[in-house]
N, C-alpha and C positions, 0 to 999 in steps of 0.2 A: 504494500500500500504506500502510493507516495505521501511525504511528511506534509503533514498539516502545519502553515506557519505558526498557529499555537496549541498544535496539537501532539497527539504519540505519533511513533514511527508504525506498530503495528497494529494500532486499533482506534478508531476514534470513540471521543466520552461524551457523552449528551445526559443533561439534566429533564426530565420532564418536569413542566408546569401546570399543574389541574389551573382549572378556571379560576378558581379562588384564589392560586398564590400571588396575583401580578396586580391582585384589586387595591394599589397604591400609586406614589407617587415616583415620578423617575428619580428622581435623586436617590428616595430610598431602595426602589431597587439594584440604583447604581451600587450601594454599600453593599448589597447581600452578593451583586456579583462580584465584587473586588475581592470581598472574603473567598469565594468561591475559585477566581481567577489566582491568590494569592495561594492555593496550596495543589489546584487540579489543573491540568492542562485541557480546558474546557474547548469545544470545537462545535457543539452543538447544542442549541435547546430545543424542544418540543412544548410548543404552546397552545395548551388546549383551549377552543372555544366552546366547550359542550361540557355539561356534567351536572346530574340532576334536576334543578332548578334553575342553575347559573349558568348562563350565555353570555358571552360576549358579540358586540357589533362587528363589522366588518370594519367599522372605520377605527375600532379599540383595537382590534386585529394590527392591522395596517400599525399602527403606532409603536406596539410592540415588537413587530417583526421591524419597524426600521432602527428601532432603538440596540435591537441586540447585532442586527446584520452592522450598524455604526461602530460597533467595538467587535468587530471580524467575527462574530458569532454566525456561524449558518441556523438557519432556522426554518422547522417544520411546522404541520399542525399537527393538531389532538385533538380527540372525542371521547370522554367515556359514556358508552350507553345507557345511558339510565336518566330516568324519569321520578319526577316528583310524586306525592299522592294524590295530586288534582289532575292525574290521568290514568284512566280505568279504576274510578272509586269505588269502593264498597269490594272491593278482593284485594288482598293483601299479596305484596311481591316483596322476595327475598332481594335486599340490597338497592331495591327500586330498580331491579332488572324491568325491561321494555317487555310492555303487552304488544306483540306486531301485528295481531290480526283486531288491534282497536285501532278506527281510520285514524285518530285526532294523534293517539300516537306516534303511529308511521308518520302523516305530517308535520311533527315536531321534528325528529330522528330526519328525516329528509333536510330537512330546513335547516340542522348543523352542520348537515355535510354539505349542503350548499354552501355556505357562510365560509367554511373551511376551505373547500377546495377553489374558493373565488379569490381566499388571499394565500394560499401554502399549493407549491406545486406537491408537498408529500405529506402526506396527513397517515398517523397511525391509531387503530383504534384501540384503546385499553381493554383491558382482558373482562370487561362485564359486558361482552358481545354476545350474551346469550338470554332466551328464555326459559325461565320457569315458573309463567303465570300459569294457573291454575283455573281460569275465569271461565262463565258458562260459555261465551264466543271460543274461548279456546277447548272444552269440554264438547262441543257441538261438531268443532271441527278436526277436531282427532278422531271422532267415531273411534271403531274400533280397532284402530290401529293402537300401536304401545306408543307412549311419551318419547322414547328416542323415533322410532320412523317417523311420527308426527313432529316431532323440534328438529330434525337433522334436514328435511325437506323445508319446512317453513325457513330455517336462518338461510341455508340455500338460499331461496328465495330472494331474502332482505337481502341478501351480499348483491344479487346481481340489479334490483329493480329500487334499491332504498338510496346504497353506495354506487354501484358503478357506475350503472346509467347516468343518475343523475348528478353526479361530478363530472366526465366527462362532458356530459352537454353543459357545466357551468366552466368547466377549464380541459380542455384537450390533452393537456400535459401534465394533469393528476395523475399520481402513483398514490392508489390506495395502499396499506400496510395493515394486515390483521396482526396483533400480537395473540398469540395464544397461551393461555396461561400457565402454571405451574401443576395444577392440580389432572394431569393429562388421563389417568385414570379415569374420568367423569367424565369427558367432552361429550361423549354421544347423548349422555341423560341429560342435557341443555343446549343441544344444538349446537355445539360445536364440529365442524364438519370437515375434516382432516381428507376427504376425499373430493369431494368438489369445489371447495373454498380456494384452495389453493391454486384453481385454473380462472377464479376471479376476481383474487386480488392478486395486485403487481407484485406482492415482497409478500415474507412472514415476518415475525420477530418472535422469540422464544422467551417465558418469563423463568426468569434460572434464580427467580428468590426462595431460600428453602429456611430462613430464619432458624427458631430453633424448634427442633422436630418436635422434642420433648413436654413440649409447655404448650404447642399451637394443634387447630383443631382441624391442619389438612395433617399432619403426621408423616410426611414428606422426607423420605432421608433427604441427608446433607448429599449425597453422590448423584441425586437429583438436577442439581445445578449445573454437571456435566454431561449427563446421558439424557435428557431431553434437548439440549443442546444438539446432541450429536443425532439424536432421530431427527427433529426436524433440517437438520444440513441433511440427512438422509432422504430426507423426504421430499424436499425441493432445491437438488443442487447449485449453492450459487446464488437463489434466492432468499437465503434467511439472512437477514440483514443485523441480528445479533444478538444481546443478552440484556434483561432485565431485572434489576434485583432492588429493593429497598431495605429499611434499616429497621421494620416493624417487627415486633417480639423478638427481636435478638438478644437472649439474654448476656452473651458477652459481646464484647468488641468482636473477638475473633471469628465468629460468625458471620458477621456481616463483610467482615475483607475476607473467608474463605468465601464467599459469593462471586466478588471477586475473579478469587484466585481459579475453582471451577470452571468461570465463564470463560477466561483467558485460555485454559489448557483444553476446553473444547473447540476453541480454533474462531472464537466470536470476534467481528468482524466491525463492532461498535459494542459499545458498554452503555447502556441509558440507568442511570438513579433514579429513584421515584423517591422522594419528589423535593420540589422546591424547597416548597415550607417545611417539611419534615426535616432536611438537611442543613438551612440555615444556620450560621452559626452554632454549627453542632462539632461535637469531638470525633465524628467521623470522619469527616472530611480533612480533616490532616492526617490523620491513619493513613485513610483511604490514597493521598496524593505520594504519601510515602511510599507503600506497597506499588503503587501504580508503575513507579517510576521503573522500580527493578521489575515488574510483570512485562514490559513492554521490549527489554533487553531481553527477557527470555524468551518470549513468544517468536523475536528473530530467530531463534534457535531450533523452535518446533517444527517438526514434519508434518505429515500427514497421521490425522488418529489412528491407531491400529486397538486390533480387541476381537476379543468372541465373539461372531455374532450371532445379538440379537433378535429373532424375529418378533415384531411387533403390529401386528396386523392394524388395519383400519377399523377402529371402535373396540378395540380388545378391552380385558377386566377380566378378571381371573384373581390369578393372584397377583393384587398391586403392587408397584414397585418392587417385587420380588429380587426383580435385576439389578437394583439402586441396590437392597442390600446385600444380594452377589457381590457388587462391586469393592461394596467396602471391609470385604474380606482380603482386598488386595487384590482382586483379578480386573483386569481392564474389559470393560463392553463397550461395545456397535452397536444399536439399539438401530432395527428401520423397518420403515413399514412392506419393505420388497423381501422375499423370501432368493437366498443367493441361490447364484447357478452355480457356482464355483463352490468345490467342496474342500477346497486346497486346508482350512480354516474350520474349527469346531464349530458349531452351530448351538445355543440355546434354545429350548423348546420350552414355552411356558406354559400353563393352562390358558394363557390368553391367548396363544395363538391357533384354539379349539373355535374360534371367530373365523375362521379362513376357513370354507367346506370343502376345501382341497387338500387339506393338509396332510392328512393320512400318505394320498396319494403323490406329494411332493419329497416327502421324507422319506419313501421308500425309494422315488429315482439319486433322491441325493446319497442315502448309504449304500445303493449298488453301484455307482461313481464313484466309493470307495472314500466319501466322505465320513464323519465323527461329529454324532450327535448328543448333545445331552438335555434329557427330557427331564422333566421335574417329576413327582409323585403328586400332583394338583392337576397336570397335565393326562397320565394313568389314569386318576382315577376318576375326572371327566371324562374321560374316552373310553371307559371300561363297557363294552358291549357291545361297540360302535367300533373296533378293527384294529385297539391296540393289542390286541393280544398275537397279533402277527409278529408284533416288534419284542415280546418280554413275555415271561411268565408270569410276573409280578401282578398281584391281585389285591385289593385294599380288603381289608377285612371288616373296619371299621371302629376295632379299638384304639387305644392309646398308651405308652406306656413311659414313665418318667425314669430316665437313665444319665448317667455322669462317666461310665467308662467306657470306652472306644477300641475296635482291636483293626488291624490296617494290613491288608496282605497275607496271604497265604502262602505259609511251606508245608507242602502238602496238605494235610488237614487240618494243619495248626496254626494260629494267626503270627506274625512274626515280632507283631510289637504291641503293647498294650497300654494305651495313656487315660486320664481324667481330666473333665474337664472342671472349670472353675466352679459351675455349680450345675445344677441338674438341670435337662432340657426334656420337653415333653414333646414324642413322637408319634403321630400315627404309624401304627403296623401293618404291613405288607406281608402278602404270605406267596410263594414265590416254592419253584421245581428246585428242588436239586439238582446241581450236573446240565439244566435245561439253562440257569440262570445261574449268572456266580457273582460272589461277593468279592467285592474291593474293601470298603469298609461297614461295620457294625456296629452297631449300640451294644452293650452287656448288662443285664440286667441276672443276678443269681445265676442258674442253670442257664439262662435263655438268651437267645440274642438276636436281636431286628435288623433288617438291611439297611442301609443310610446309605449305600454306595453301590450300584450291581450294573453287570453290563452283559450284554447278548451280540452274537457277531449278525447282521446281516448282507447276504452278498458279499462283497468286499469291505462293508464299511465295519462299523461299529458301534454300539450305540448302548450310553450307559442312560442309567436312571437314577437319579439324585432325589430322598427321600428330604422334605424340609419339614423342619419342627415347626409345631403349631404356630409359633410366636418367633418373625421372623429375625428380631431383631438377636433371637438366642444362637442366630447362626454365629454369631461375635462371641460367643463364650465356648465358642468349639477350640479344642485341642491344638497347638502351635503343628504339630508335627498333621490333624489333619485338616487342616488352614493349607498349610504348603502342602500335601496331597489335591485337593481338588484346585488349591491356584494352579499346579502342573497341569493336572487334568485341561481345565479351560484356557490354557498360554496357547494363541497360535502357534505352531510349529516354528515358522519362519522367524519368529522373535531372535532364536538362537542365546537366548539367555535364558536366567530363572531366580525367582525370588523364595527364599525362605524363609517364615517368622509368623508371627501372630496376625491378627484381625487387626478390626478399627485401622485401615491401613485404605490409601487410594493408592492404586499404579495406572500411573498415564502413560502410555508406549506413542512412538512412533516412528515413523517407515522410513526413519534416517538416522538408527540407532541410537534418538536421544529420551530418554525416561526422564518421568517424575514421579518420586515418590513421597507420599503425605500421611502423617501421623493424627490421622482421626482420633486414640484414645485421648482421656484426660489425664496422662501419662506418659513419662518416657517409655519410648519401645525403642528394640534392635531386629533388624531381618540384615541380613544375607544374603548377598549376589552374587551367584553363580555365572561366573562367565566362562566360555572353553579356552583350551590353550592359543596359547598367542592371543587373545586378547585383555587389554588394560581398561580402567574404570577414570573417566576422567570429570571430576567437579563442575557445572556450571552455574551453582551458586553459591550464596557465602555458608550456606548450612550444609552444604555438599561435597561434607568428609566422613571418605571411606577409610578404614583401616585394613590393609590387606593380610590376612590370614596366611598360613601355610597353602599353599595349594594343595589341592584330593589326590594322592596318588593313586585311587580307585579308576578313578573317570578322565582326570586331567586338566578340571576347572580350575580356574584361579578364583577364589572364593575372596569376597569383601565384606566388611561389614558398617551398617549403618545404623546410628544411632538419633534420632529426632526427638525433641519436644514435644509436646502438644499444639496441635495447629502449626504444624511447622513441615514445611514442603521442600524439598530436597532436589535441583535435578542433575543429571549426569550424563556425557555422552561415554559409547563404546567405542574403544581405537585398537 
């Protein structure tokens, strides 16, 4: 990206302004941006004229946009959708989401994006672009259909006859922008329309805010910030224009700049804060300009994202974010909504991807191509009577059983190694052939022991099945020794390296030998870099010191070891 005269080298930073921040004087605005200018290398704003009640004129528009474009600001517009309660009264809407089949609303909701696109050639719309009125007009006209086929055609709809049409016939050289939000798991149950939307609006933008999981009511892992990133570049190459993130419920600082730091290592292509008044003279924002500074030196350094991938069909649910907290066990993911041709690479199968009615029959051309799949146990036991039993023997039973000791690999009938882990996790049980189906690893419980890792050959490929505990977030209290068992498991091949160590860990890989690696505990940890002979582990930032170990004289690695903080991100190239 060429350098912005007051901007980063590989990313540009934009502030959005709801309609409510700018309702002052210029001078005082001038102070809020000085502060702003004085610690971020600011290059853009987005000035919304739409958001509930509050509208701005065309000729407030106009004043703003020459105020910020006067001190080298580029400048777009903003909508968020939503209406006040003096439209469609007497039915209550969540956030003052828009009723679209009440006329007087659609005529409101038109009448911004006229307003907008008459003074900003690029207008984005904030992530309350959806419905979930309830109202008799809307009860009348869903008939029998379910609330997603009725909401996913209706926003259709508003995308092409509310937005496009009529910006175009107000301004020719309008680029609409959908932002889509964080919460991706849901889109389909409010109209968000990941399949047609995207052929009529000009760009996307990604909301990569994931605050703190722990305390907020989307419950969102932090590894979120980076793999919705990456499906949506999946999803419209070239088109996702970049990452979104605000400072709401972050209970630390360090939350809000690994938001940040996420958006950066998924390859985002602008950074936008939300918002104004929320970041005013706030203590973020010199954090935030601090960290920026060395994100933007490193981003020179990044390749292209590498990872397992995974398939993520259009309107999937299953098991949510399932993959965010795969990730954060240290294995890097490719989240996208295209199912690969190329088997070169593991594949994740999740029970969302039971949304595709092909998929039986995709998975089986991909492991006779001699590809390596790994399916979940959510995934099984959807599919149980419906053609997975081609692929496994494995059959849900439907009890459950709480276990703490783990045993990893077979010599002959006996496991070779036996760990614990920190506290106990509760598993559904799977009952599975002898000899038909075989275990990698197990749960122990007394006499007894449950599958948590099994794999079946088909054709040429291979294709294991990964058993997840109830409660996904206990995949982090699994065992160090098999944490680095299924990270191997899901390592692209081509990587030619390997990491061993505990959870609570991010590995960002890319396809020019350079990693990062990030210490998600609230703790120091150490993992282990495996690299083969004749290759050396070289630092590319100030936290990114290795200590080099003996070398394996089993295999021939040169092993390293690294040692990180909390919230503290490390990256390194291979030479």
């Amino acid at each position: 990206m060429t350098k912005n005269a007051m901007g980063y080298e590989q990313f540009k930073l934009a502030i959005y302004c709801t309609a409510g921040c700018l309702d002052k004087g210029f001078e005082e605005i001038a102070k809020d941006v000085d502060f702003f200018q004085r610690h971020l290398k600011l290059s853009k704003v987005y000035v919304e004229n739409h958001r509930g009640d509050k509208s701005l004129s065309r000729e407030r528009l106009r004043e703003l946009k020459a105020f910020f474009e006067g001190r080298g600001i580029e400048v777009a517009g903003g909508i968020t959708p939503t209406l006040g309660a003096s439209y469609r009264p007497g039915f209550e809407r969540l956030f003052g989401g828009i009723c679209y089949t009440d006329e007087a609303s659609r005529v409101k909701f038109r009448e911004a994006v006229e307003n907008a696109a008459a003074v900003f050639d690029e207008v984005i719309f904030d992530d309350f672009f959806f419905t979930n009125c309830g109202c008799d007009d809307c009860l009348a006209r869903k008939g029998e259909r379910s609330w997603e086929e009725f909401r996913l055609e209706l926003m259709t709809d508003v995308s092409e006859n509310l937005i496009r049409k009529p910006a175009r016939a107000v301004n020719p050289n309008s680029r609409m922008i959908i932002k889509y939000p964080n919460w991706n798991e849901a889109y389909q149950a409010s109209g968000y329309n990941t399949e047609t939307q995207p052929n009529l609006f000009d760009g996307l933008y990604t909301g990569t805010e994931t605050r703190d999981p722990a305390i907020s009511q989307q419950h969102i892992p932090r590894y979120a910030s980076y793999s919705l990133l990456r499906w949506m570049d999946n999803l419209a190459p070239g088109r996702n224009g970049g990452g979104w993130f605000d400072n709401l419920d972050c209970t630390y600082v360090d939350y809000y700049l690994e938001q940040a730091y996420l958006t950066v290592f998924g390859r985002a292509k602008e950074l936008t804060l939300f918002c104004y008044s929320l970041l005013r003279d706030s203590y973020y924002i010199p954090a935030l300009g601090f960290r920026l500074d060395k994100l933007d030196r490193l981003a020179g350094e990044l390749g292209g994202p590498r990872g397992i991938t995974v398939y993520e069909p259009h309107h999937a649910k299953g098991e949510d974010h399932l993959y965010d907290y795969l990730g954060m066990l240290g294995i890097p993911m490719e989240p996208t909504p295209h199912f690969p041709a190329d088997p070169a690479d593991p594949l994740l199968i999740t029970q969302n991807a039971t949304r595709d009615p092909d998929i039986l029959a995709k998975m089986k051309d991909f492991l006779r191509a001699g590809g390596h799949i790994v399916m979940t146990s959510g995934f099984v036991e959807r599919m149980t009577g419906r053609g997975v039993e081609d692929f496994t023997t494995m059959r849900p039973t439907g009890k459950r059983m709480s276990v703490q000791q783990f045993a990893l690999n077979t010599n002959s009938c006996t496991f070779d190694e036996f760990t614990l882990s920190e506290a106990p996790l509760s598993y559904p049980i799977f009952d599975y052939s002898t000899n038909g189906t075989w275990q990698s690893i197990v749960a122990l419980s007394g006499h007894n022991n449950i599958p948590i890792l099994m794999y079946d050959n088909y054709g040429k490929g291979k294709i294991h099945t990964l058993v997840i505990p109830d409660h996904y977030a206990e995949l982090w209290k699994l065992p160090e020794s098999v944490v680095t068992a299924l990270r191997a498991l899901f390592t692209p091949r081509t990587l030619g390296y390997r990491i061993e160590g505990p959870a609570s860990a991010g590995w960002f890989a890319y396809d020019n030998d350079v990693f990062v690696l990030e210490n998600f505990a609230p703790r120091p940890q150490k993992w282990r870099i495996c690299l083969p002979r004749g290759r050396e582990l070289t630092g590319l930032t100030v936290a990114a010191r290795a200590t080099k170990l003996a070398d394996r004289e089993r295999d021939g690695d040169a092993v390293y070891e690294v040692r990180l903080q909390p919230s503290t991100y490390a990256a390194f190239r291979l030479r």
